[in-house]
C-alpha positions, -999 to +999 in steps of 0.1 A: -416-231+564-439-198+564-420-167+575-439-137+584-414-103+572-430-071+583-417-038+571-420-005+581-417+026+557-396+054+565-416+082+575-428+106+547-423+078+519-456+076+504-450+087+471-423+061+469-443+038+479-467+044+449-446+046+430-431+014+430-462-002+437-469-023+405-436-033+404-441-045+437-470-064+434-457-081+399-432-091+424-454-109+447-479-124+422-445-144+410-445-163+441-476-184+429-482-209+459-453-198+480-474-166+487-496-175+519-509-137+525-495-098+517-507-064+522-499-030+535-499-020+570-518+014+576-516+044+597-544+066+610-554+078+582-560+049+558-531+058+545-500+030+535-473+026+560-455-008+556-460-041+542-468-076+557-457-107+537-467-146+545-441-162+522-432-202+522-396-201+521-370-230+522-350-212+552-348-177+569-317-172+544-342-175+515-368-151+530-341-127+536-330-127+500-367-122+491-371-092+509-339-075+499-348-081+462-384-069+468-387-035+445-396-014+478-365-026+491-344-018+465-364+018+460-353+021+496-387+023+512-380+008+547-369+020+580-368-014+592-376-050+578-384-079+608-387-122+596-392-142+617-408-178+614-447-183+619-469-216+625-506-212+612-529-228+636-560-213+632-587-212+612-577-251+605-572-258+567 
């Protein structure tokens, strides 16, 4: 099942952010086909704010464990971190 888990950063976190980064995105590009869509939420200024992960996961228990081992996690990047399950319907495969 896909699970959509949508972080936010703590305000004023940006250099952690980049910091971690590459770590971050070695991270995702593990997942191989599990990984159905990521990328940074943004703020006004173009600037990162968050992250948004599509991630094929066996149960919300498994998503969970993803995001708490993602590097920005462990860095302590977020404010908040949301999962919930999501159904693709459009554009049809």
């Amino acid at each position: 099942m896909l699970y959509v888990i949508h972080a936010q950063d703590k305000p004023g976190q940006l250099a952690v952010r980049q910091q971690n980064r590459p770590a971050h995105v070695a991270y995702l590009k593990n997942l191989g086909e599990r990984l159905f869509a990521a990328g940074p939420t943004l703020d006004e200024q173009g600037d990162m704010n968050g992250s948004v992960v599509i991630l094929d996961c066996a149960d919300l228990a498994a998503a969970q464990e993803f995001a708490r081992n993602d590097p920005y996690a462990q860095a302590g990047l977020f404010a908040q971190i949301s999962i919930q399950p999501w159904k693709k319907v459009l554009p049809d495969a």
